[in-house]
N, C-alpha and C positions, 0 to 999 in steps of 0.2 A: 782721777775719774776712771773707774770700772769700761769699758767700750760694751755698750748695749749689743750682745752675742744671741741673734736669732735660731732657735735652738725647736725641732722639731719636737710633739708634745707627743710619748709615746702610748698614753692613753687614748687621747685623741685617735690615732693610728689605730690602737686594739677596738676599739669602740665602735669606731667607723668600717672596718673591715668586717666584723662580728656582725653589725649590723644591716649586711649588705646580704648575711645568710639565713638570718632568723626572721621572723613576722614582728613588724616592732606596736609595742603598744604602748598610747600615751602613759607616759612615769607619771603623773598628777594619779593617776587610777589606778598606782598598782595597791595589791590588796595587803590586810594588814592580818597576818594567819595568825590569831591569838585566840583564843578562848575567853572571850567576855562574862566570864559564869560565877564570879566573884569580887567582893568589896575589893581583894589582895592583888587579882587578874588584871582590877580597870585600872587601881593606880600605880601599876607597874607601868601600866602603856604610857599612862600621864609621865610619870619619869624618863619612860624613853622618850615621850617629845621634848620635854623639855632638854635631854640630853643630844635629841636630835638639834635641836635649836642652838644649842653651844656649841656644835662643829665647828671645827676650825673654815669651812667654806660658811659660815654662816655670823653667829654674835662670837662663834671664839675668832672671828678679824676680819674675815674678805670682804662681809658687806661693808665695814667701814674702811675697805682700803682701798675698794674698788671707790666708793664717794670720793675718797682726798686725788683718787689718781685722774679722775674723771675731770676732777676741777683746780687741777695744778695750777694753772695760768701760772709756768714757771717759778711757781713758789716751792716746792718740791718736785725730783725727778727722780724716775726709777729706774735703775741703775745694776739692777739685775741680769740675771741671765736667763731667765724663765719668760718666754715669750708672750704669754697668755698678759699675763701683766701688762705688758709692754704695750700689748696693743691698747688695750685699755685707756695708757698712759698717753698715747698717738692719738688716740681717737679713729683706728682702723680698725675695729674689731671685727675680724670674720665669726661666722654663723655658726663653727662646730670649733669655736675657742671652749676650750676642756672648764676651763674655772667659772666661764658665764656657764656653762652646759653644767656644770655639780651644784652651782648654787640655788640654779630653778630646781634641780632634782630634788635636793636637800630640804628646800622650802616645803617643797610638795607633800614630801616625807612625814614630814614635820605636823605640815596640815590632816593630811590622810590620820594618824596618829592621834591626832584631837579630834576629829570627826568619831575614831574609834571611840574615844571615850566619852563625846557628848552623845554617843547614841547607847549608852550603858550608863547612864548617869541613875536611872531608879535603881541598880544593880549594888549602889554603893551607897553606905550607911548616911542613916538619914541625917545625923548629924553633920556630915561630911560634903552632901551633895552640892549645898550654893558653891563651897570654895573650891573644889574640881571640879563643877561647870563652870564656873568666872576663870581658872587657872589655863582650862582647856580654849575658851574665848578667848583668853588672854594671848595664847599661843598662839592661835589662828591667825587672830589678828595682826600679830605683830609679822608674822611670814607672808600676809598678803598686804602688809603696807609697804615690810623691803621689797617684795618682788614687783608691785606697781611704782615707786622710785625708781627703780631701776632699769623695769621693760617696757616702760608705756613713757606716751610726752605727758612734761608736766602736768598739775593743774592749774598751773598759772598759763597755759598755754591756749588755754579756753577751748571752744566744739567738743567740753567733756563727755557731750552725749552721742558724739560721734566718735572721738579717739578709741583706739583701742585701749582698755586694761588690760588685766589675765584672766584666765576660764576659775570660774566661781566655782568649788567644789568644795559641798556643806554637809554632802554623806558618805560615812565610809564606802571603798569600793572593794567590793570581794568576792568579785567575778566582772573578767573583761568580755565586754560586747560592744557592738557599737555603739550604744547610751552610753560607754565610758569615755567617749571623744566628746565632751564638751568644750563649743568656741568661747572666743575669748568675748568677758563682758567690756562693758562700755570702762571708761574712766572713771563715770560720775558715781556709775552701778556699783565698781568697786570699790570706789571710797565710803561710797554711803554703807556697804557691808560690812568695813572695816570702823565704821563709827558704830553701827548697831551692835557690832561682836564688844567695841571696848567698853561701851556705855554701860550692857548688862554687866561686864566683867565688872566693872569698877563698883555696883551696885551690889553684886555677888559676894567681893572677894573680902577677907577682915584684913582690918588694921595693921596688924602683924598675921605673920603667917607662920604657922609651928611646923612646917617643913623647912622652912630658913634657920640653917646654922654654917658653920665653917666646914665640914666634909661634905655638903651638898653639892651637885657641879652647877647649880644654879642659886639665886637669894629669890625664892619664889615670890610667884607673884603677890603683889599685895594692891591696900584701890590706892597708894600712893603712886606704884606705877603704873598700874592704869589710868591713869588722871595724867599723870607725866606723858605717857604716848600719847594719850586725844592730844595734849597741847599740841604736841609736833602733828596730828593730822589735821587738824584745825591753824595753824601755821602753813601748812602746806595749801590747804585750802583757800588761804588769805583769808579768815574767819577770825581776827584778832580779837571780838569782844570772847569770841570760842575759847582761844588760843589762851586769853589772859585768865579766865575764870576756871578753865582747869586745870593752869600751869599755880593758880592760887589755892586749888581743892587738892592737888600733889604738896606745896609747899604746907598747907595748913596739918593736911593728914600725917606728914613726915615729919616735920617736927613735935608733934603733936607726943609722936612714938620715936624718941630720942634719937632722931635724922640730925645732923646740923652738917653747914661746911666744917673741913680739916681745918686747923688750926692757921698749916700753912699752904700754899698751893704746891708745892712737891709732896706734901702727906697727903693730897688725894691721889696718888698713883704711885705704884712697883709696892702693893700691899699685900703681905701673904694671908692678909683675913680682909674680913668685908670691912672698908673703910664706913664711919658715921655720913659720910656722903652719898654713898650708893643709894639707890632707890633699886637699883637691877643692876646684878653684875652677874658676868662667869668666872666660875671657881677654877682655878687653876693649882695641880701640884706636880712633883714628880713622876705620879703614879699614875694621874689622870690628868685630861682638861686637856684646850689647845689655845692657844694664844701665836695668833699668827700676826698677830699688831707686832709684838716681838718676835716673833720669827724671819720677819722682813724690813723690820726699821732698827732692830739692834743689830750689834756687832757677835764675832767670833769672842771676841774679848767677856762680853755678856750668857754665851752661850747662843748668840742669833745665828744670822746667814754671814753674808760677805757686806751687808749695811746696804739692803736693797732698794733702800728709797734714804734721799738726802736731800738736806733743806736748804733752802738757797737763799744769797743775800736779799733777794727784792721780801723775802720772808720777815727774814730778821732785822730789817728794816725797820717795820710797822711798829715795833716795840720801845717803850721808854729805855732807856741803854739802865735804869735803875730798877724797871720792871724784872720781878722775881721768875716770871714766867718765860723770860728772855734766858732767864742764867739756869733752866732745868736745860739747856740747852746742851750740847754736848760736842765735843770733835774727838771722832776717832774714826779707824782704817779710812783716811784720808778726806773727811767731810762733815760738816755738820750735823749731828744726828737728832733724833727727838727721843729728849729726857724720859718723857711717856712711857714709853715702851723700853725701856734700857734693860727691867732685870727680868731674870727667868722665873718661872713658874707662880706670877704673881698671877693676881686676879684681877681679870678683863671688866671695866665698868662701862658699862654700856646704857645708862642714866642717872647721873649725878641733879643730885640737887642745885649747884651753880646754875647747870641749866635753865630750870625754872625758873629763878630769882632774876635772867638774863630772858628769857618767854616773857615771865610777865610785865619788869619793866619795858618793854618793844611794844607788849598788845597796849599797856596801859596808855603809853606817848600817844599810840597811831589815835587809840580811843579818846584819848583827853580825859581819863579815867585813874583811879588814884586805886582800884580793889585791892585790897591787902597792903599795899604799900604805895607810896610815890615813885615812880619813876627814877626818880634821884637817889632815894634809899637802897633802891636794888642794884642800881649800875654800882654802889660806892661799896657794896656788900664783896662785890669778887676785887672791887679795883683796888680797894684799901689793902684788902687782902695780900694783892700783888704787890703791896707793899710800895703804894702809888698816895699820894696826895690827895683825901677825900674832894670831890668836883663842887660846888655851889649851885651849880648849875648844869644839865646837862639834854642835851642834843639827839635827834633818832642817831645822826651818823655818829655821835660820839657812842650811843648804845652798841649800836652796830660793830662796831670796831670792834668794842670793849664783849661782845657775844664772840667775833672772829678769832678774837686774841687766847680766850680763857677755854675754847671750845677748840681751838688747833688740831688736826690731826687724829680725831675722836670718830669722822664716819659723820659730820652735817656737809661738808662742804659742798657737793652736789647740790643738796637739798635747799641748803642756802639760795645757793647761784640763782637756781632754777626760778623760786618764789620772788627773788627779788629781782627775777629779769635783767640778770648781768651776764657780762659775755664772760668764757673761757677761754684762753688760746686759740683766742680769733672765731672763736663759736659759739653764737648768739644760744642763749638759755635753752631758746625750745629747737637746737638744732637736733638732724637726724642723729648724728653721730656721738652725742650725749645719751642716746637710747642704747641701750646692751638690742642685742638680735633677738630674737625667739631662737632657743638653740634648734642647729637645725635639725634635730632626732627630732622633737616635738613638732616641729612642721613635718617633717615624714608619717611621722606615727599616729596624731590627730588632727590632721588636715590644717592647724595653727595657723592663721593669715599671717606672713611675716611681718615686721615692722618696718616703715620707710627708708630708704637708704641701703637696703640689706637686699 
């Protein structure tokens, strides 16, 4: 075992010093100096969001590593030497932690970006407009559903119309005043924003999408993955009749357009092209992309870190000792590692079709509801898979497992905890210290109410 080495963050430092000399103003508002005056101009921007979206602080890995580290309960521990992490891992996170502070920034980015281009949408050929405004929603969306996970108490935490979310911003900003300091909305206000943004996306967007090929750094969007996200905001929401009918409108549209699971469960991951499972992934290669799933759960041996995060036995526990899911497991520079993330420069999936099939068997049980399939047929879809004993029968908690087990170390486990009201390493779901801070540039710079505990 590595000795967790508290290690000053020299950004942090530059940041914070810099800041102390200049006039700060809210990052959600900085402006985006582009020239919108062409069909070629808007959907460049559209690709830098989407390329802003694939940061390595963002779907190229921290927001799902920030989830698994957040909901260890000693099933993984991080074992690094990069502090920012750590806290995370502790559950002490101070206010002007550098990684919480880049991925609001990056989110923001992100969003400012798609606001550019949904305010230039007549701008671009008329042919083209629903799929760059559903492409552009689609973006929004998904950076203001990780930054409300993340900085606000659940929604299973209820007073959603009192909790704080984060500050709604739905028009480009391209000029700072004080109407660029907007406070943060409610919970209820931002989730209901984030089901309007997917809803038209999903409505918007086709089938297949002819910007998705293998040198793209993204598998654009399509209403398969739009349907896929509602399920997890409708999941989130505890809306399971939601949850099930459009984790069923993602399954039906995705296979529909030659989607199926891998054949085996190690062939969904360490793929240098977009596996038949993906519904969203990031493109990763030599040249470009970031994969920081691999950058902190693989070894030197793979091209990783020092194996910054390691799995622990009450983990590998939970598995059939015959479960194939168990054996992508791995031991090297002195620990358990996960298979997932082993080799370099593959591509980041960041919504698999398993999922779904594991959505809608859950909403279907809670429902007493069969849509698309029984319950039974979809638990035995990944389980068989894993190379497990088709079930006769099967249980929420047997679901549930079999959702924990196939979904490992992916970026749910927060999300999980939270909706199903279980504790973490001694901290109850809707604890403070499950909540990231508001960084604290954005309370300086737009007056930002902090969040509790902070």
């Amino acid at each position: 075992m590595k000795r967790n080495i508290i290690i000053l963050s020299i950004l942090s430092l530059s940041v914070a010093s810099c800041d102390k000399k200049i006039e700060l103003f809210p990052y959600q508002s900085v402006a985006e100096e582009i020239a919108l005056t062409s069909d070629a101009n808007v959907k460049k921007v559209l690709n830098g969001a989407y390329d802003g979206i694939s940061d390595g602080n963002l779907y190229g890995g921290n927001v799902l590593l920030f989830s698994e580290l957040l909901a260890a309960n000693d099933e993984i521990r991080w074992e690094g030497t990069f502090n920012q992490p750590d806290e995370i891992w502790q559950k002490s996170i101070i206010t002007t932690n550098s990684f919480v502070r880049d991925t609001w920034l990056g989110a923001y980015d992100a969003i400012n970006r798609a606001n550019n281009v949904l305010s230039a949408i007549n701008i671009v050929t008329t042919a083209d407009q629903n799929r760059v405004k559903g492409e552009a929603l689609f973006i929004r969306a998904c950076m203001y559903f990780e930054l409300v996970k993340l900085y606000a108490k659940p929604y299973s935490a209820g007073s959603v119309t009192t909790n704080l979310g984060v500050p709604l911003i739905l028009t480009p900003t391209r000029g700072i005043d004080e109407s660029s300091k907007v406070p943060r909305s409610t919970v209820e206000q931002t989730f209901a924003q984030i089901l309007a943004d997917f809803n038209e996306a999903e409505s918007l967007l086709p089938s297949v999408n002819p910007g998705s090929n293998a040198t793209t750094r993204m598998v654009f969007a399509t209403k398969a993955a739009a349907a896929a996200m509602l399920s997890r905001v409708h999941l989130q929401m505890e809306n399971y009749p939601g949850a099930r009918d459009a984790a069923n409108r993602a399954i039906t549209e995705a296979t529909s357009n030659g989607r199926s699971l891998a054949t085996t469960f190690s062939g969904a991951f360490n793929n240098s092209v977009n596996s038949a499972e993906y519904l969203f992934a990031t493109q990763v290669s030599a040249q470009d992309g970031d994969n920081n799933m691999h950058l902190y759960w693989s070894i030197p041996t793979y091209g990783g870190r020092d194996g910054d995060v390691s799995i622990q036995p009450s983990h590998l526990a939970l598995y059939d000792p015959s479960d194939a899911r168990r054996a992508l497991f791995y031991t090297g520079a002195g620990d358990v590692r996960s298979g997932k993330w082993q080799q370099q420069y593959k591509v980041l999936p960041i919504i698999r079709l398993a999922e779904m099939y594991l959505t809608r068997a859950e909403a279907n049980f809670r429902a007493g509801t069969a849509v698309g399939a029984t319950p039974l047929t979809d638990y035995n879809r990944t389980h068989q898979r894993a190379g497990l004993t088709a079930a006769v029968a099967v249980t929420l908690a047997d679901i549930l497992l079999e959702r924990k087990l196939e979904l490992a170390h992916e970026g749910h486990a927060i999300a999980d905890v939270k909706r199903l009201k279980l504790s973490v390493d001694g901290f109850a779901y809707n604890a403070n210290e499950l909540v990231f801070p508001i960084p604290q540039r954005e309370v300086d710079a737009a007056g930002l109410i902090q969040n509790p505990g902070y």
